[in-house]
Every structure is written in C-alpha cells, then in structure tokens.
C-alpha positions in Angstrom: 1.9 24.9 -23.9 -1.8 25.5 -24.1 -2.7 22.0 -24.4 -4.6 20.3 -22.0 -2.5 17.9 -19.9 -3.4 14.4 -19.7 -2.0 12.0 -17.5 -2.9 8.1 -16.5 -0.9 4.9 -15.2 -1.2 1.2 -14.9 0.1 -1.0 -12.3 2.5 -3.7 -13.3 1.4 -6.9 -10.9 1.9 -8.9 -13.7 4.2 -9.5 -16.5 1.4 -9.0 -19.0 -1.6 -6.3 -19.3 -4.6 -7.2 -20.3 -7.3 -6.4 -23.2 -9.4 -4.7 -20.2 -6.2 -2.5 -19.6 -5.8 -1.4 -23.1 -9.6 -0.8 -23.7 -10.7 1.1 -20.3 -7.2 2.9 -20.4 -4.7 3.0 -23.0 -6.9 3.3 -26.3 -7.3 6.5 -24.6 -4.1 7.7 -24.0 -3.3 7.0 -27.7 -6.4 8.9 -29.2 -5.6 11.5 -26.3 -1.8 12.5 -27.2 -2.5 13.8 -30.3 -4.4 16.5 -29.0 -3.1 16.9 -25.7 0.4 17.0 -23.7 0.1 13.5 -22.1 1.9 12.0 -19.4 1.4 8.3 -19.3 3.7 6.6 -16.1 4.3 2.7 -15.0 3.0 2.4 -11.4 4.9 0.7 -9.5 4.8 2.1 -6.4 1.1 1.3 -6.2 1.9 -2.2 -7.1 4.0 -2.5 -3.5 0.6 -2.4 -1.7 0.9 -6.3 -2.4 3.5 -8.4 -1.9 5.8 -9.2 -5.0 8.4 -11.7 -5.7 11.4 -9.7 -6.1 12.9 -11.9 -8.4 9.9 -11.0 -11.2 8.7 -7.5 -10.2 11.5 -5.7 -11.8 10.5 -7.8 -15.0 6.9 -7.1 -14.8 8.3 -2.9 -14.9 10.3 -3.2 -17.8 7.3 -5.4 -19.6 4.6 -2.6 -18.6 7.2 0.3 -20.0 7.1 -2.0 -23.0 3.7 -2.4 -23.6 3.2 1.5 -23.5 5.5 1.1 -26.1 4.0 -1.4 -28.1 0.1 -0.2 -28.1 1.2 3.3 -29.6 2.6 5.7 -26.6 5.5 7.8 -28.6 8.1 9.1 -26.1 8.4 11.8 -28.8 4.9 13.0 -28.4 4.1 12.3 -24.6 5.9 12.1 -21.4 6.6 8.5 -20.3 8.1 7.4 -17.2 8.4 4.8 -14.3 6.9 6.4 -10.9 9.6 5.6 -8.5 12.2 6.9 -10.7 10.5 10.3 -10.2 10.6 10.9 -6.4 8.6 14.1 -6.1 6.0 11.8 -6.0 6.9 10.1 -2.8 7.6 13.7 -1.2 4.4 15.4 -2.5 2.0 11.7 -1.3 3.7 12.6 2.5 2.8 16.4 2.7 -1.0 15.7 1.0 -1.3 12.8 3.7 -1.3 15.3 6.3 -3.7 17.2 4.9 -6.4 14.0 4.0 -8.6 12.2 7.0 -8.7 8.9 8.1 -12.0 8.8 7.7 -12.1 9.9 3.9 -9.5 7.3 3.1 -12.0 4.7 5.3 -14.8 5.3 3.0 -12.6 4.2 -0.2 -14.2 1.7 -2.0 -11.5 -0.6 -3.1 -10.0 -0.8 0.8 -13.2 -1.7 1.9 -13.0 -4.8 -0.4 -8.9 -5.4 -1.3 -8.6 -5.3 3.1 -11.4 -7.5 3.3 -9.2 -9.9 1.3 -5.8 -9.4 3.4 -7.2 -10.4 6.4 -6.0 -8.8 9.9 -2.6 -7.4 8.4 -3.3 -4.6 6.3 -0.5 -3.0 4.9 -0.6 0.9 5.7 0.3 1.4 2.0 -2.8 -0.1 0.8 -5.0 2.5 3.2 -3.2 5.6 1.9 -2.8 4.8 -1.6 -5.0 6.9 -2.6 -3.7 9.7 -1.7 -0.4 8.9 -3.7 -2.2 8.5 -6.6 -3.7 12.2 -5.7 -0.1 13.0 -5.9 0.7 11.8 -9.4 -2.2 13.4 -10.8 -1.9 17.1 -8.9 2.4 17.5 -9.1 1.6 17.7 -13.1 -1.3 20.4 -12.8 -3.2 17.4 -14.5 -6.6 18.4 -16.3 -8.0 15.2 -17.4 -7.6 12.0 -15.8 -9.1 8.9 -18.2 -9.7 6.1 -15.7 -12.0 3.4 -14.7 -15.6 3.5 -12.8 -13.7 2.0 -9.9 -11.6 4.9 -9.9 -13.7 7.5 -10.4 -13.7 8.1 -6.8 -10.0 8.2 -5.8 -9.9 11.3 -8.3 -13.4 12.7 -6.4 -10.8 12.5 -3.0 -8.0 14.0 -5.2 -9.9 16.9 -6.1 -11.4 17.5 -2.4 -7.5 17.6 -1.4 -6.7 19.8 -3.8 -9.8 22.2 -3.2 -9.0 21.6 0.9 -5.5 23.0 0.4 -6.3 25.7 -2.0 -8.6 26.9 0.4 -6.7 26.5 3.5 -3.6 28.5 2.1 -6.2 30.7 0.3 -4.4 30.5 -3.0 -4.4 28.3 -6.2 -2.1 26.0 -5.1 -3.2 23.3 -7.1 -5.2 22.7 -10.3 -8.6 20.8 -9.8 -8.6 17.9 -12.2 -11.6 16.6 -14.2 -12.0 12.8 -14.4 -12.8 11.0 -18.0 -14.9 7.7 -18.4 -15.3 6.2 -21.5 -19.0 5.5 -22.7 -18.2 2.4 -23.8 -15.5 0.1 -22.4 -15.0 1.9 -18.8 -15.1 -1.4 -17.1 -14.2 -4.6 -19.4 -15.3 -7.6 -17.1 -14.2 -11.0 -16.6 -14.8 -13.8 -18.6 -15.9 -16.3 -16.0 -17.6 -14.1 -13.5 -18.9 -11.1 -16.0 -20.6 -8.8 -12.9 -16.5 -8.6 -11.4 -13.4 -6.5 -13.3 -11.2 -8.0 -15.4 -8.1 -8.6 -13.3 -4.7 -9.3 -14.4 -4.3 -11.2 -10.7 -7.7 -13.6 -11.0 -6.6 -16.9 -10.4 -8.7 -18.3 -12.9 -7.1 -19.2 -16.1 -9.7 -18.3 -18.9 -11.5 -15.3 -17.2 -8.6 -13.0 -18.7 -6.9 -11.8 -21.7 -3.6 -10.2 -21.8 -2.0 -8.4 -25.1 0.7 -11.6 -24.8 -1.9 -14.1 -24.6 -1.6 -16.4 -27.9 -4.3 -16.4 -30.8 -4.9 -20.3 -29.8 -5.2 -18.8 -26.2 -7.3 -16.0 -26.9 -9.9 -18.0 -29.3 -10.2 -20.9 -26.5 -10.9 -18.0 -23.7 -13.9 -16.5 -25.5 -15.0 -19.6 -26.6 -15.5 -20.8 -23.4 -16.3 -17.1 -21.7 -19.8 -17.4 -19.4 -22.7 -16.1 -21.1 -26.0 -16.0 -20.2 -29.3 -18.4 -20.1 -31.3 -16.7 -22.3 -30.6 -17.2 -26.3 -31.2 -13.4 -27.4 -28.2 -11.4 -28.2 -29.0 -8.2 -26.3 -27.3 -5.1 -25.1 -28.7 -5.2 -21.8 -28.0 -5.4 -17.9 -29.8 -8.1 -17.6 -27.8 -10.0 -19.6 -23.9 -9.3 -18.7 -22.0 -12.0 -20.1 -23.3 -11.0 -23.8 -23.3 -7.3 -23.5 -18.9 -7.3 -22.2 -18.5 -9.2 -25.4 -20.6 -6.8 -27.4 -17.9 -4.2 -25.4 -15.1 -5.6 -26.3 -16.3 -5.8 -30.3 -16.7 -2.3 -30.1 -14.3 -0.8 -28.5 -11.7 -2.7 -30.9 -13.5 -2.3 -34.2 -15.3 1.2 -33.8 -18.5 -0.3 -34.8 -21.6 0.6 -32.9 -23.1 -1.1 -30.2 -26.7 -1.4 -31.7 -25.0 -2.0 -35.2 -23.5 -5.2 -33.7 -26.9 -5.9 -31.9 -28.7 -6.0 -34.8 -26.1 -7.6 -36.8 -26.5 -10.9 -34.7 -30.2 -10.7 -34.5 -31.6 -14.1 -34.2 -28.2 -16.0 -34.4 -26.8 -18.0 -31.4 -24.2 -16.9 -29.3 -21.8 -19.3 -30.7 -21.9 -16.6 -34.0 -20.8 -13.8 -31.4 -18.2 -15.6 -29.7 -16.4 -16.6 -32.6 -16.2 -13.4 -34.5 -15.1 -11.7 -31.4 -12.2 -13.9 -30.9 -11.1 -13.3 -34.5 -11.6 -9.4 -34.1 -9.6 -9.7 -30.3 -6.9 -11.8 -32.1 -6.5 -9.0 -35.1 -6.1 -6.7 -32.7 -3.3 -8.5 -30.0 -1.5 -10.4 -32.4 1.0 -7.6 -34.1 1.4 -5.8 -30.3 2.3 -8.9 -28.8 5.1 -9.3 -31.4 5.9 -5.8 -30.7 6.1 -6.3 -26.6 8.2 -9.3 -27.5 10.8 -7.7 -29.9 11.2 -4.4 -27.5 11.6 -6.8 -24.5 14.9 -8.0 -26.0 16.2 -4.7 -25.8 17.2 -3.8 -22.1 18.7 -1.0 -23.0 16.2 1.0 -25.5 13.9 0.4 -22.1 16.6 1.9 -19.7 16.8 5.0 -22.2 13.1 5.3 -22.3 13.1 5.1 -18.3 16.0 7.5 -18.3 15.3 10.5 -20.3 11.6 10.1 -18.7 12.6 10.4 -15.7 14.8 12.9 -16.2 11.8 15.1 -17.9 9.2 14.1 -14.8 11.6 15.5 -12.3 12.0 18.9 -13.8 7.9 19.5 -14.3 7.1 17.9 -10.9 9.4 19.8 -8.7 7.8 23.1 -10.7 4.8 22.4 -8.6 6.8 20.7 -5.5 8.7 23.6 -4.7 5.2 26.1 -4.9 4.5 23.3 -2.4 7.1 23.3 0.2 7.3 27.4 -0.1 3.3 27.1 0.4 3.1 25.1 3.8 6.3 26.9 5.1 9.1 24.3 4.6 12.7 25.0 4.0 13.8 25.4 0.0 14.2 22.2 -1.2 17.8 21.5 -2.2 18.6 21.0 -5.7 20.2 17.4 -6.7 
C-alpha cells in the first residue's frame, strides 16, 4: 500500500503496436511494476476521436490487451484493464469538463495539429480528450505518469485541474501527479520522415515498425530508413535520421549512447543499419510469437478484461464517490 502508483495507456488504432510504443512507453511499465503498484489500461475510448471500422476495432482491443501481455505486464503484479469497461472514467471526464476552459483545451498542442487534419468537422471528442485522459490518471490518485514529450502537456493541464478543484473545494480532493520522460527513447521517430513521431496510422509502409512486423519486414524497414547527407555517425540534432537509430540500439540493448558512437566511428552507415535491424529483430521476434499464440485464446483475453475490470471499478469509484460527495451530487448508487 505504500507504493507509488503508476499508471499509463496506449491507444489501439491499429491491430499492431509499434517498437516506438514499447520503447517511449511499455519498457517502462515493465521496469516500473516491480517497484511500484502499476495500472497499465487499453485506451479505447481515446481511440473513438477517429473514425474506426467497426468490423476491426474490437480486434485491434483484444490485440492491444495482448501485447501488454506479451512484452511482460503480469496481471498478477499490476492492474490491467480495458478503459470503457471501467465507466468511472466516463463519469469522472464529465464532472472535470466542467471545471476545465475552452481556452486551456484550445491551446493543446496535438488539437492544434490532429484538427488541422480533420478539416471543418471536428469531432467534440477530439477537443476534450484531454480532459478524459485527466480522468484516467486522477480517479487512481496516480503519482507517476511515464509518457511521451507530446504528452507531457496533457498531464501539465491534468495537474492544473486537479490543483483548480482542490483549491476551489478547499480540500485535497485530488492527488497532483508527476509526469516521467525517459532520457533516452521519449520520442522514437519515423523512419522516412525522422523530425515527425513514429505513428502506428502513417500511411507510409516502411516508416514504421510494429512488435508483429516480420524479421524480413523489420530488416528491409531499417535498411531503407532515411538517414542523413553527411557520412559521420553522430549523436547529434543536426543529424536525426542517425541519432533515432542510435535510440533505438539503446533503448533495446542497454548499451550507451556514446559507447555505440564510438563503436561505429569511421564506419558507414550501412554498418549501423544492419546491426540495428539484427538487435530490433532479437528483440520483436519471441513477442511477436507471444501476441500470436495469446491471440488464439479469446477467452484467457475476456478473463484478463474481466477480473480487470472488475478490480478498476472498486479503486476508481474510491475516489468517484469523494467526487460526487465533493461538488454536492446525490450518492452514487451502487451496481
């Protein structure tokens, strides 16, 4: 009970995650439950801020739930769910909407450009998202939230919700959560275009890698991954297309950035590429056999989704209730 709590969630827009998932995100969440009480959910609420094929999104769930599984999350040790199985999220995101701006939600990075995008029609969701994701993290009384540099400032408006509130009502109705960035692999970049994210939606075949990619697959994407016009291997700004690589070796080996510098010293790039692919392909080949052998097993997944569920509801609605007491509405009934 005196652990820290750590919680963090990945959208499933696709039926596969990718390398840039596990590295910015889920190598955390595995080094972090040891040590902490982790809740780790699939979020696929969020994912509804974009159209999906109802035929495939249910798939993509179940293969996201899967993956947790496969990269090392152990329902045993941590608390792993599917978000809209839990639905003190949805009623907690309504009651913290009313306290946010439309302004601060405005300012959001990531609707400036994902709007821009849409076009004229902009879903409501994809406005107030944030402030959903504000509710997964404060209905746990989250400490530590490991996520992205692109996300660093949805938990910034998180915490000035919570602090708002807490001030407001003039009690600690909320904890203030602390956001964690890796050193080293925050942002895992595209292949192709190595100044943008790597995205699991980019329609370009080879700028991705996703834990089901194929070793023939993964070794043809590096080899052909855009690198830079110089012919020094350098861990430098200036030079992006070399340095995500050098990223990626690191993040998956443990081996120092200037140890791999200095390793390739006055070798081509060619030298870089191909070791990388062999050290990306070590690393996805077992999971992806993992993902592919839990996959066949519907109903070990609706356990999993189950019993998590089951276990999110009776923390969340700890906080929910303080919640609805707080701002003066009726006691929520008990299902």
């Amino acid at each position: 009970m005196n652990k820290k709590i750590i919680l963090s969630g990945a959208q499933p827009t696709s039926n596969k995650l990718t390398l840039g998932n596990y590295i910015g995100a889920m190598k955390n969440w595995i080094k972090f439950q040891e040590g902490h009480d982790g809740i780790f959910f699939v979020a696929d609420l969020h994912s509804l801020t974009v159209k999906q094929d109802p035929k495939t999104f249910r798939d993509q769930v179940y293969s996201a739930l899967a993956t947790y599984l496969a990269v090392g999350i152990d329902p045993q040790k941590s608390l792993v769910f599917v978000q809209s199985q839990v639905p003190e999220h949805s009623e907690l995101a309504w009651i913290l909407n009313c306290f946010s701006s439309m302004g601060e939600l405005s300012r959001m990075t990531q609707f400036k450009e994902k709007s821009q995008k849409v076009g004229k029609n902009i879903p409501a969701g994809l406005f107030t998202y944030p402030v959903l994701m504000a509710a997964d993290v404060l209905i746990y009384d989250t400490d530590l939230v490991p996520v992205g540099i692109d996300q660093k400032q949805h938990i910034e408006l998180t915490r000035d919700i919570a602090v708002r509130m807490n001030q407001y009502f003039g009690i600690d109705l909320f904890k203030i959560p602390q956001p964690f960035i890796p050193e080293i692999g925050a942002k895992i970049m595209s292949l192709q275009d190595p100044i943008s994210k790597m995205s699991k939606s980019d329609p370009v075949e080879n700028a991705t890698i996703f834990l089901s990619d194929s070793d023939t697959q993964i070794t043809k994407k590096i080899k052909k991954c855009v690198t830079d016009s110089g012919d020094q291997i350098t861990y430098s700004d200036s030079s992006p297309g070399i340095m995500n690589l050098i990223n990626i070796y690191a993040c998956l080996t443990g081996e120092s950035t200037n140890s791999i510098v200095e390793r390739y010293r006055g070798k081509q790039y060619g030298h870089l590429k191909v070791d990388t692919a062999d050290v990306v392909v070590r690393f996805i080949s077992p999971i992806r056999s993992e993902i592919d052998k839990i996959m066949q097993d519907r109903g070990y997944l609706d356990k999993i989704m189950a019993e998590g569920a089951i276990r999110a509801s009776a923390r969340a609605e700890v906080v929910l209730n303080k919640v609805y007491d707080t701002v003066g509405l009726p006691s929520r009934l008990r299902r």
